[in-house]
DRENMIPA-408448 format. One record per residue: residue in three letters; x, y, z of N, C-alpha, C in turn. Coordinates in steps of 0.001 Angstrom, whole numbers, padded with zeros to 6 digits, always signed. Example, Ala and Ser with C-alpha at 12.3 -4.5 7.8 and 13.67 -1.06 7.14 Angstrom:
2
ALA+013190-005690+007800+012300-004500+007800+013200-003300+007800SER+012850-002250+007080+013670-001060+007140+012900+000030+007870
//
This chain:
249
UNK+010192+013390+001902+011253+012724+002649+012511+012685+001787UNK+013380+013117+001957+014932+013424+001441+015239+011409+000705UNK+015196+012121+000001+016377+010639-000577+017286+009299+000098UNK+018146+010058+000591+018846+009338+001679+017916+008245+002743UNK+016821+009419+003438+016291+008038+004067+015446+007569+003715UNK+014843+007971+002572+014116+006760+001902+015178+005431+001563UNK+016154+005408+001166+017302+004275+001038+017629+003699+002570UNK+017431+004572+003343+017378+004167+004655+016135+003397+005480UNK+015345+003884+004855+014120+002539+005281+013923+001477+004286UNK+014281+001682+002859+014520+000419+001877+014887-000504+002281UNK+016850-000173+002799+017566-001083+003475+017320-002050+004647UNK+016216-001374+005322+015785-001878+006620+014782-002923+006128UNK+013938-002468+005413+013023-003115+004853+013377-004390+004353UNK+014439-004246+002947+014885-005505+003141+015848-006157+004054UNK+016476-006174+004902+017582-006662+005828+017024-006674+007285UNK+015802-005594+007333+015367-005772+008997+016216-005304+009841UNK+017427-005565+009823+018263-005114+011009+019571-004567+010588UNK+020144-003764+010303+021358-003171+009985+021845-002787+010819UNK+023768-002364+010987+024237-001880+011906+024297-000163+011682UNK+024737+000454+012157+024917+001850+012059+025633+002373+011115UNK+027209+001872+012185+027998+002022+011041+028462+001292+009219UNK+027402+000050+009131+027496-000180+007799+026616+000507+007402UNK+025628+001303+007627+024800+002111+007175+025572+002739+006566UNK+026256+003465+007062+027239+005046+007295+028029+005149+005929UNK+028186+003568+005733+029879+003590+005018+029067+003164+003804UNK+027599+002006+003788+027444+002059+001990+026301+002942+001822UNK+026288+004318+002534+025247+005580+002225+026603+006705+002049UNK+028034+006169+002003+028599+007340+001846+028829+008534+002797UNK+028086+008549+003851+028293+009837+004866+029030+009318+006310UNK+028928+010172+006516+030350+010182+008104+028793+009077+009156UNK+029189+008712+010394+028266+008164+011510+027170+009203+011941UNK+027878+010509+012033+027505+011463+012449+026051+012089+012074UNK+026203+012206+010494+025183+012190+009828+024088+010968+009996UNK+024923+010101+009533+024028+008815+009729+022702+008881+011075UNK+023899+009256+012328+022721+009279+013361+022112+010226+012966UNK+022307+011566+012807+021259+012521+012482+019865+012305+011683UNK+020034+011034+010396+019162+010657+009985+018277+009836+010756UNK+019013+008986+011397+018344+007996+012422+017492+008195+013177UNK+018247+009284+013892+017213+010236+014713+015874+010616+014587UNK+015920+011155+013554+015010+012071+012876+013631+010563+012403UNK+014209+009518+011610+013386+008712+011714+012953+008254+012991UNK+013603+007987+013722+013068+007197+015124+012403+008285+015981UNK+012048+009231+015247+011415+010405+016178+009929+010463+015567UNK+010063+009903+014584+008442+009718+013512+008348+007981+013837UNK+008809+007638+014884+008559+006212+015434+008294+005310+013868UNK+009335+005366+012791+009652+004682+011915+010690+003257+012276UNK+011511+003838+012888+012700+003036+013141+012888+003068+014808UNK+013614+001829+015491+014377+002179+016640+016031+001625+016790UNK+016825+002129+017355+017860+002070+017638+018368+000813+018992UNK+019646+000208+018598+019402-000771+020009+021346-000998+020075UNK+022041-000320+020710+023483-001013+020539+023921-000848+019176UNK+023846+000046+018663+024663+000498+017220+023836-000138+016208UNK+022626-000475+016360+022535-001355+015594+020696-000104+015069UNK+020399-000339+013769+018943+000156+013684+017892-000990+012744UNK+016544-000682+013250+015823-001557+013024+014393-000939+012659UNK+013360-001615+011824+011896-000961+011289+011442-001287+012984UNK+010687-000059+013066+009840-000137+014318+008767-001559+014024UNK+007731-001301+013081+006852-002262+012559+006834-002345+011227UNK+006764-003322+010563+006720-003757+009175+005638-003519+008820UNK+004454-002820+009553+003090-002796+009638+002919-001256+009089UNK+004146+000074+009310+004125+001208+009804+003924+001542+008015UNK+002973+001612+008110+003056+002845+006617+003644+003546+005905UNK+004063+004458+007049+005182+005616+006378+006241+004877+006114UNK+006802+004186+006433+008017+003563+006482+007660+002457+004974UNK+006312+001894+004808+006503+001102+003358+005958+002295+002360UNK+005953+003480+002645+005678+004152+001540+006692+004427+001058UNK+007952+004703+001707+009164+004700+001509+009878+003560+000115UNK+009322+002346+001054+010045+001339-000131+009312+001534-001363UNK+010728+001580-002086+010233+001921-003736+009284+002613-004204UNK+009044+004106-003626+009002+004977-003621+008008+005347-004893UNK+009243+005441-005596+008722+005669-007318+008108+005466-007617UNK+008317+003679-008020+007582+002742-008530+006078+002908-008300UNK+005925+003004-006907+004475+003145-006239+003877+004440-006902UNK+004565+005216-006496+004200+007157-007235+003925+006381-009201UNK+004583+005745-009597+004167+005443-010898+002945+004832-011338UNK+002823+003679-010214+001656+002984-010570+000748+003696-009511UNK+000404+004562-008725-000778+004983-008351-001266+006817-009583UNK-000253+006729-010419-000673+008058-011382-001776+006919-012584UNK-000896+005935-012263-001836+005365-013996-003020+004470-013131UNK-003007+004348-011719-004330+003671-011704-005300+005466-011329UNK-004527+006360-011066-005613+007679-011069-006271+007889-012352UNK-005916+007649-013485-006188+007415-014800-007868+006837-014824UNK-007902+005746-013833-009076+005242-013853-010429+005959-013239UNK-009861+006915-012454-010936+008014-011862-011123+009128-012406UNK-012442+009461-012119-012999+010626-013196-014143+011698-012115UNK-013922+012846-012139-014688+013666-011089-016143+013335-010874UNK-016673+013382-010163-017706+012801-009692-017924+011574-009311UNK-016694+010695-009035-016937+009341-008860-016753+008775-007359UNK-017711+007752-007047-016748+007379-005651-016168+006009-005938UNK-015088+006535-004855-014519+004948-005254-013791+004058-003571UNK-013498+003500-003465-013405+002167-002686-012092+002230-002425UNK-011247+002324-001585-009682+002577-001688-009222+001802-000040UNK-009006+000423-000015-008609-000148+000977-007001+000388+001332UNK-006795+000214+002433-005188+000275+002925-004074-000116+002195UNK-003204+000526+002478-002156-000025+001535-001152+001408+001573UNK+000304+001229+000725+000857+002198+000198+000823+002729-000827UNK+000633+001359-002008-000055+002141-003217-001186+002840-003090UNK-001930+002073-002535-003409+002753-002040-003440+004652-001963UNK-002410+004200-000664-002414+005796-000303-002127+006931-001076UNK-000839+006571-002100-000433+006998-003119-001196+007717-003989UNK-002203+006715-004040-002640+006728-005449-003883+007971-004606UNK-004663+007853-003392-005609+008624-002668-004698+010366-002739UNK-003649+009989-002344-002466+011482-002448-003046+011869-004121UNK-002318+011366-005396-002601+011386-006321-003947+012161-006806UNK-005065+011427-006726-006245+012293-006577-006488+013502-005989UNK-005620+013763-005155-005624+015358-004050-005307+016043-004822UNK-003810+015241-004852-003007+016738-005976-003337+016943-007166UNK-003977+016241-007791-004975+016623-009280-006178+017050-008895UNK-006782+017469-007944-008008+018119-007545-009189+017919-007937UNK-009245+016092-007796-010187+015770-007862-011462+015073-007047UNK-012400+015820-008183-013723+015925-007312-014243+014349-006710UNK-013913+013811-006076-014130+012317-005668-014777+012168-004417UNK-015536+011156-003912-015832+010344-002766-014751+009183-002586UNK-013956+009372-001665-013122+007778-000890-014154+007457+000013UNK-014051+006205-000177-014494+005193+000449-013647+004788+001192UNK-013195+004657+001866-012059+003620+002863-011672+003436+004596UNK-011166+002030+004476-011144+001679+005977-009541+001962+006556UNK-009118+003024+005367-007805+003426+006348-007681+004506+007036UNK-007736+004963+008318-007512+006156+009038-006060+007265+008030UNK-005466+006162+007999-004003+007121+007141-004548+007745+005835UNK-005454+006981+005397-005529+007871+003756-006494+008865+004479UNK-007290+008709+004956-008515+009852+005649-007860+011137+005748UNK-006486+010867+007037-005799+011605+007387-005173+012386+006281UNK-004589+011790+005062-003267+012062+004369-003911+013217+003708UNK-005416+012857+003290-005871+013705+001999-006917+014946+002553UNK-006847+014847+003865-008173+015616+004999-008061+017517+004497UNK-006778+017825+003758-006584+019126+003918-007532+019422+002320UNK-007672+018720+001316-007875+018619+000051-009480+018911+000159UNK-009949+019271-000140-011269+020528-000531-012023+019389-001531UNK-011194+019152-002614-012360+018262-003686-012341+016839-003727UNK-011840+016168-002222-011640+014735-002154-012949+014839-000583UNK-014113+014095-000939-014931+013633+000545-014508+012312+000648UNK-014074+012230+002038-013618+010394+002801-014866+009939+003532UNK-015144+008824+003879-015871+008145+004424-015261+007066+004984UNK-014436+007292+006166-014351+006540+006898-014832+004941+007391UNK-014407+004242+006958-015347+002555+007473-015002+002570+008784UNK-016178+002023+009939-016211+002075+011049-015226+000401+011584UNK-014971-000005+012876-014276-000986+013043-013522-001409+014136UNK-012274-002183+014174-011799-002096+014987-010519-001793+014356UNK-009620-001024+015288-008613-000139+014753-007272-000691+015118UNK-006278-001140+013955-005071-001822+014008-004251-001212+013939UNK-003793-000367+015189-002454+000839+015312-001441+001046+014577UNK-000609+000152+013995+000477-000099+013233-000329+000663+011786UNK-000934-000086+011623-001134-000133+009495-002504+001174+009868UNK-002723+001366+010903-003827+002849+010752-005023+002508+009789UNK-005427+001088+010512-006594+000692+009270-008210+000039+010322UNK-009074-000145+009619-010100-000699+010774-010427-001964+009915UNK-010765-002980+010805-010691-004225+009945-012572-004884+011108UNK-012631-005824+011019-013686-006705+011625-015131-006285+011164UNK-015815-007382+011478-017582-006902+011281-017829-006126+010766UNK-017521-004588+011700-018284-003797+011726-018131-002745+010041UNK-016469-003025+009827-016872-002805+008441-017456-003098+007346UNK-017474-004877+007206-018938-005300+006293-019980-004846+006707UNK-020514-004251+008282-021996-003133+008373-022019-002181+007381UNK-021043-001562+007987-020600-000204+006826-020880+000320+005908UNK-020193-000806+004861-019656-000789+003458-021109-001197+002837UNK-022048-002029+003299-023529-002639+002774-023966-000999+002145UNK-024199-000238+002950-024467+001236+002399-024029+001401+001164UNK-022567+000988+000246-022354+001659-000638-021867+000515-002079UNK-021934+000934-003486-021659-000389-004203-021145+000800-005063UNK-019714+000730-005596-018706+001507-006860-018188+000811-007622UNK-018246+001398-008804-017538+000662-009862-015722+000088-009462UNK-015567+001040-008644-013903+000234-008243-013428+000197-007130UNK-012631-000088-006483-012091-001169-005218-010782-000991-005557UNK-009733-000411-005205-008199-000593-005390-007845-001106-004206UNK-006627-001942-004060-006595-002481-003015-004791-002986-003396UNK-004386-003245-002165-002860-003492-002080-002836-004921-001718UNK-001891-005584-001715-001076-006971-002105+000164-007299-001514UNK+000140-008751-000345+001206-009448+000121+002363-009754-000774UNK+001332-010414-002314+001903-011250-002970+001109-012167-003853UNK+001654-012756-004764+000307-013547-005731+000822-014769-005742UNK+000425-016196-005575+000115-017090-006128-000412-017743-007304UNK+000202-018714-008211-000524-019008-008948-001689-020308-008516UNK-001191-020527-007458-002642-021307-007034-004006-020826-006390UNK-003544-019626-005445-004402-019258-004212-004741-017690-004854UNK-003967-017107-006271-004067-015919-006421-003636-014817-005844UNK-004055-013619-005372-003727-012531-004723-004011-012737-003243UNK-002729-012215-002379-002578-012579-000904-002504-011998-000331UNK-002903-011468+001232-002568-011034+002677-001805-011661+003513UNK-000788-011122+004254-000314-011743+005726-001499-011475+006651UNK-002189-010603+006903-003534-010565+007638-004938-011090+007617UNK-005142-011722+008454-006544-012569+008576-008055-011619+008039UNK-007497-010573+009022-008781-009752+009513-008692-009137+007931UNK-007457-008164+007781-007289-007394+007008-007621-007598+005451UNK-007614-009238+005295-007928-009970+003871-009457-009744+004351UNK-010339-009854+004989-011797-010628+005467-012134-008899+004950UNK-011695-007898+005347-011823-006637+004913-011643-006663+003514UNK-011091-006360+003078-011174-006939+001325-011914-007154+000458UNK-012292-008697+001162-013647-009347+000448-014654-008810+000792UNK-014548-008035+002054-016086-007477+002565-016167-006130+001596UNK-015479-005183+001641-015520-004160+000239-015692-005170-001231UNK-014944-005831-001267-015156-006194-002823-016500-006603-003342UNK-017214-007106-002374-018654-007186-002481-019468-005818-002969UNK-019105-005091-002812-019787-003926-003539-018844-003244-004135UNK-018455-003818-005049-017514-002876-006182-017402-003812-007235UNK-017786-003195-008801-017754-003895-010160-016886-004520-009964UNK-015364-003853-009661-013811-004036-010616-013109-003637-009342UNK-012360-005158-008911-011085-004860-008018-009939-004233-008779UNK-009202-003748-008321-008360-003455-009276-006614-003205-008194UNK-005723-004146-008381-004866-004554-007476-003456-003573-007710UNK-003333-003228-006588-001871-001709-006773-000665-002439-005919UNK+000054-002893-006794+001653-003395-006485+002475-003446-007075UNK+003763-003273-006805+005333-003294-006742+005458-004827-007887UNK+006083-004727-008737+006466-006044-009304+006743-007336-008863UNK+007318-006943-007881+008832-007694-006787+007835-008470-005871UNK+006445-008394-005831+005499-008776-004937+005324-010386-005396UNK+005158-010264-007178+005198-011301-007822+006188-012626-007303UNK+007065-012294-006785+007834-013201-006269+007622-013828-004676UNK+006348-013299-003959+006650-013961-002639+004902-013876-002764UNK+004664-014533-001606+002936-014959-000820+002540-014272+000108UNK+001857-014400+000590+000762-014232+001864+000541-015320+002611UNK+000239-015682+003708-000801-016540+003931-002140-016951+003808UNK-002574-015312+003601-004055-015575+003600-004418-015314+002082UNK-005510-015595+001336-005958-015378-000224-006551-014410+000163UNK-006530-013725-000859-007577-012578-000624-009109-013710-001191UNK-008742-014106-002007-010408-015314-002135-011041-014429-002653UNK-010867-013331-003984-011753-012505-004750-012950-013323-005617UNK-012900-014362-005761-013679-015137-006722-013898-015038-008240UNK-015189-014710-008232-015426-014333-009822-015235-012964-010171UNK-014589-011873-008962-014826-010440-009454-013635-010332-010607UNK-014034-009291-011545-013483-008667-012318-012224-007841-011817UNK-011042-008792-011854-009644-008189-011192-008780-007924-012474UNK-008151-006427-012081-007371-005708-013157-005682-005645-011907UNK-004303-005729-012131-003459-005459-011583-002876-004332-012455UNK-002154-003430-011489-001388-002074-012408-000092-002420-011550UNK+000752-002576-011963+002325-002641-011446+003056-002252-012104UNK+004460-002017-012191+005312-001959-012588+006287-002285-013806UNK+006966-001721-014810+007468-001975-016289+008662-003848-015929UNK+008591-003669-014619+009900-004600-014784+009161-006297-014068UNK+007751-006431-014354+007126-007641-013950+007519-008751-014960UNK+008192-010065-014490+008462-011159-015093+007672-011739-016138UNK+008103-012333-016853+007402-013067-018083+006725-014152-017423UNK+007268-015006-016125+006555-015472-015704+005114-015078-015334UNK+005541-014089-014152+004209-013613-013572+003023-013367-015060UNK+003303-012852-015821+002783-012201-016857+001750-013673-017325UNK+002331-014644-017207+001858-015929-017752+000696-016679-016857UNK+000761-016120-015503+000282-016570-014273-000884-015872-014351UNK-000674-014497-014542-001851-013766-014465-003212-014237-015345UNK-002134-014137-016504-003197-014575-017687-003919-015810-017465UNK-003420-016468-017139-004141-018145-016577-004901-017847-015430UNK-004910-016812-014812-005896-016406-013903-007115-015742-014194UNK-006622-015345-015574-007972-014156-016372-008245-012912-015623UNK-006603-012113-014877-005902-011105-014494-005823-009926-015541UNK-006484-008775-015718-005919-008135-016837-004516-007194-015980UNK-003282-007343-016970-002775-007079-016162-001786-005636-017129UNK-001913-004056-016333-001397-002920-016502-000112-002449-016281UNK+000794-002319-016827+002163-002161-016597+002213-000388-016647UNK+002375+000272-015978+002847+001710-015166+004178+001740-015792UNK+004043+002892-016304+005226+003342-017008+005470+005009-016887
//
């Protein structure tokens, strides 16, 4: 995805609703262009258009948070690939790092089993020869391309891996690591039950806001890999959590 609209779903991302033409004028290009980009997103049902004005289709939409911060994510899903080794299976819940990091493994050609309840990573990595997916069965949440309820704790009983990567609302220092989703946290804990070592893939900037829901990991062995620019705070939080925590560089 070109540069430009990756800054173009950033913006949305944070602001939600932008007009067109302020798009236009702090991206530097004529309207013209602008719509051309617009277009082109709202044709991959990323974005929609309403009265000059553009907006994230769903905050839910994947492609569109793979977008935000981009890099960062591409950084910390190379150093949590670090943790996989050919012949291994591993546990890879929804997410953008997630996916990242599932991409990651493709393009290093490695010999792996995924485990996971996201249709999108299934999809992303399906062309890749030395990656086998295993699909978790479920009920299927259109937006985030993930299966969540029951039927994936059936599932998942079949299988127990040393690791579990998994993506993040946000952390607490009271409640710990968080979801905005009910179902989607209950998924979580239902994988984390069979995996040694959670091991948590997020953006720094996460450190600063919540969830509603805890993920409620308990006593498992949780490792976070984020980003070079995580607060001294957070850093302090973690540790009082008994968080080992990986800075991606």
């Amino acid at each position: 995805m070109p540069s430009r609209t990756n800054r173009i779903l950033e913006i949305l991302t944070e602001r939600e609703r932008v007009e067109v033409s302020a798009l236009a004028e702090e991206l530097g290009v004529s309207q013209v262009t602008m719509r051309k980009d617009l277009t082109e997103l709202e044709r991959r049902d990323l974005i929609r258009r309403e009265h000059g004005w553009a907006m994230l289709r769903s905050t839910d939409n994947i492609e569109g948070r793979l977008a935000y911060h981009y890099e960062e994510k591409r950084t910390i899903a190379r150093r949590a690939a670090e943790l996989v080794h050919d012949g291994d299976t591993v546990m890879i819940e929804n997410g953008s790092c997630c996916a990242l990091l599932a991409a990651e493994l493709a393009a290093q050609g490695r010999d792996v089993t995924v485990v996971t309840n996201s249709a999108f990573i299934a999809a992303y990595v399906r062309d890749t020869a030395s990656v086998q997916t295993v699909l978790l069965g479920g009920i299927y949440q259109k937006d985030a391309q993930t299966t969540v309820g029951p039927m994936v704790r059936q599932c998942v009983e079949g299988f127990f891996v040393d690791l579990l990567f998994v993506g993040t609302d946000g952390f607490s220092e009271r409640t710990g690591f968080t979801n905005c989703d009910q179902m989607r946290a209950q998924a979580v804990r239902d994988m984390a039950e069979h995996a040694e070592r959670v091991v948590v893939l997020t953006e720094s900037e996460k450190f600063s806001h919540h969830g509603t829901v805890p993920l409620a990991l308990g006593e498992k062995n949780v490792c976070v890999i984020t980003d070079v620019h995580v607060s001294d705070e957070a850093r302090a939080e973690l540790a009082a959590a008994g968080v080992e925590l990986v800075c991606a560089e």
